[in-house]
N, C-alpha and C positions, 0 to 999 in steps of 0.2 A: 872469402871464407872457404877453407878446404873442405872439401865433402871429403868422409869418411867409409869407403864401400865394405871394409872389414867389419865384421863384430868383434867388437873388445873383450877379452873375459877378464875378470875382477876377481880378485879373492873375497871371499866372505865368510867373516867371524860366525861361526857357531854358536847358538848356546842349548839350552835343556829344551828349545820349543814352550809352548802356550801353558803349558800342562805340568811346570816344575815343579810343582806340592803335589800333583794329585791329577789323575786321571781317571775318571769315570763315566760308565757306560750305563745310559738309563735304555731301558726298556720301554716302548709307549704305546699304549693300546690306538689304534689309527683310528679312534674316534674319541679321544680324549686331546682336547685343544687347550688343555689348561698346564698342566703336567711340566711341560717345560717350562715358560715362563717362571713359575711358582718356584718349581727347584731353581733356578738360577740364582733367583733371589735372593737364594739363603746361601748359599754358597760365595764366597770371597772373590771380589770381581779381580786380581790377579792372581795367577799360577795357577788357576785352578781350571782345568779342562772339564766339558761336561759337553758327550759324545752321543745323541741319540738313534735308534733303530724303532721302528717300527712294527708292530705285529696286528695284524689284520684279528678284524672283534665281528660278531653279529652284531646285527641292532639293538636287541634286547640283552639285558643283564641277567644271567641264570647261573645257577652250578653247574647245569652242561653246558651251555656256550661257556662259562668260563673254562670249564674243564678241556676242555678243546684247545685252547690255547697249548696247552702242553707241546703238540707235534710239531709248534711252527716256530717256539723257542729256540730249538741248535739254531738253523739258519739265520733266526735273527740274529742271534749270539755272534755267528759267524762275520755280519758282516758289519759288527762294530769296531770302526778303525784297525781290520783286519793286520794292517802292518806295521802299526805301532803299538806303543807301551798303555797297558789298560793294569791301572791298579783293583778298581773297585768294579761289579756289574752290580747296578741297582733292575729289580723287575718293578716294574711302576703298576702297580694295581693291587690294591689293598685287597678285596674279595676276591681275587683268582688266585690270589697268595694264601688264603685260608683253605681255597677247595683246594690247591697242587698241595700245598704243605712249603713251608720251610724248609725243611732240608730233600724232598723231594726237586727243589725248582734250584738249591745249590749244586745239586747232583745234578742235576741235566746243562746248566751251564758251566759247571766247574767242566762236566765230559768236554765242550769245545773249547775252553781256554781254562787250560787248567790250574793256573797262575793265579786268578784273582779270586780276589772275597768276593763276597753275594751279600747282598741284602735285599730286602724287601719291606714297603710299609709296615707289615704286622709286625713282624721281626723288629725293625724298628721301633714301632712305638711300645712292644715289649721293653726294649729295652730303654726307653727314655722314662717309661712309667715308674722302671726300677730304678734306674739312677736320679731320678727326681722324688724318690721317695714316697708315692703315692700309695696310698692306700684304701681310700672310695674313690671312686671312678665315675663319673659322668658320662654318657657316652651318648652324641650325635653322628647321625650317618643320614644319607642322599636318600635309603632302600627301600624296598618292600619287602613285605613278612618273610621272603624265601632269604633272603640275604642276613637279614636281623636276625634269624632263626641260625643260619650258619655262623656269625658271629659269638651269638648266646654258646653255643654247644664249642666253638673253637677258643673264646678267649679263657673260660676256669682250666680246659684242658692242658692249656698251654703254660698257666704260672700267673695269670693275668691278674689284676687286683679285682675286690671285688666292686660289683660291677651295683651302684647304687640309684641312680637313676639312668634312664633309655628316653632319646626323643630321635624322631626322621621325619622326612620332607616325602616320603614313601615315590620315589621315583625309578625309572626300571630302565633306564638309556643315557649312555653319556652325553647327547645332547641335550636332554633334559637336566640331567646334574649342573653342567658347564654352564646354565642360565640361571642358577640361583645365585640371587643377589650377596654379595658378599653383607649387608644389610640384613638382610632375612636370615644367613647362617648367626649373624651377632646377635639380632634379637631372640633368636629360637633357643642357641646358647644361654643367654640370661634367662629364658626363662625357666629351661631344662636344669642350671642346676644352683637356683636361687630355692631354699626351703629342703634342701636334697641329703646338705650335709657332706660335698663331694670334697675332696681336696684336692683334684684333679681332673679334668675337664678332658677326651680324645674327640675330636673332630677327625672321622671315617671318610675316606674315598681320596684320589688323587685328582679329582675333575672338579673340588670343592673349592672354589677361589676363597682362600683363610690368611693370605699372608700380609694385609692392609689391616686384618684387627685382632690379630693374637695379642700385641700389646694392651688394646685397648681392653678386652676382655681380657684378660692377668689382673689389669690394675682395678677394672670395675667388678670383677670377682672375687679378688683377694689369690687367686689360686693358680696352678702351673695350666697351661693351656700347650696340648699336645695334637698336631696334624699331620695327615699320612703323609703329606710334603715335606713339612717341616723335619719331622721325623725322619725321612728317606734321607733325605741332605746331611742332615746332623748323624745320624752312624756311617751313610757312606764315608765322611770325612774323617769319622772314628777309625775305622777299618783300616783307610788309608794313610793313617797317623799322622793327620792333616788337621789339627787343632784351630779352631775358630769362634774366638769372644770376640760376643757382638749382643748391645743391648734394645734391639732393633724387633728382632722374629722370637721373642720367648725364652724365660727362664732358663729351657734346655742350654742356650747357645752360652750362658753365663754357667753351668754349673761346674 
């Protein structure tokens, strides 16, 4: 057998890389364990790239630790997939997206890549609420009064529907959200908006493990069921005009 002491070089075919529909960039608070997983999920297991960065949180959940978050955005920004193609930046955290604002957190990442769309959970379920046609509103969240209270004053301001029944698990840390049972989110749901009158159901937080029973709760509800995951997936994929039916994660992905 002839031993070969050269390297060979080869040609090699090209194509568009992992990410031919759609490339997107989530953002993840570094103490949120759930966020990736959950987006994946919803997201089309080919062509579809999903890039995460990390942004360092305190321990506790406030409007000033969340507000803080602010300064540490470019860099994150910065070092998602810095040398390739990003269509979309998703920000992954539903409450630091109502204290930054909307287009406060588009403006500060659109500054370091100024090419892509932005979304974020509320923005999102803004607009899933709208194009699912909802008009009572259910609304479960992980929080405590400080966070519920910024929700109440952020979603009429915003365009939001109204908001007909409220229930939470009143928790103040993404370790503590990330260990409620997907179980306890389902039963707490039925109960919050069984007698409510809602025709539409939001499940609040991105550390909320929802994506094993939105079906189930659609079909035992009767009604559209909307999560800050679910949510985030389904418009970044909008954004990047990366259309995805699937009768698996929620009415959304069919409408």
């Amino acid at each position: 057998m002839k031993i070969m002491n050269q390297w060979q070089t080869f040609t090699a075919q090209s194509d568009d890389g992992p990410a031919r529909h759609a490339a997107i960039g989530l953002i993840v608070l570094d103490s949120d364990v759930v966020i990736e997983q959950e987006v994946r999920r919803f997201l089309p297991a080919d062509d579809v790239g999903l890039f995460a960065s990390r942004i360092s949180m305190a321990p506790t959940l406030s409007p000033e630790t969340l507000g803080a978050l602010r300064d540490e955005i470019p860099a994150v920004v910065a070092r998602l997939v810095p040398n390739d193609r990003l269509d979309v930046v998703a920000f992954g955290c539903t409450s630091a997206s109502m204290v930054l604002g909307s287009a406060a957190l588009e403006q500060i990442i659109r500054a370091a890549r100024p090419q892509v769309a932005v979304t974020d959970p509320i923005r999102a379920a803004l607009a899933a609420v709208s194009t699912l046609g909802i008009n009572r509103l259910a609304v479960l969240t992980p929080y405590e009064p400080a966070l519920n209270q910024l929700f109440d004053d952020f979603w009429p301001a915003n365009g939001g529907a109204a908001v007909v029944a409220r229930g939470c698990f009143s928790k103040n840390s993404d370790p503590q959200i990330c260990r409620v049972a997907p179980q306890a989110i389902y039963q707490a749901a039925l109960q919050l908006v069984r007698q409510s009158g809602a025709d539409g159901l939001f499940i609040s937080c991105t550390a909320m493990r929802c994506s094993d029973i939105i079906t189930r709760l659609e079909a035992d509800l009767g009604i559209p069921v909307i999560t800050s995951n679910q949510a985030l997936a389904w418009h970044a994929m909008q954004l990047a005009d990366c259309h995805h039916n699937s009768t698996h994660y929620g009415k959304i992905f069919s409408s």
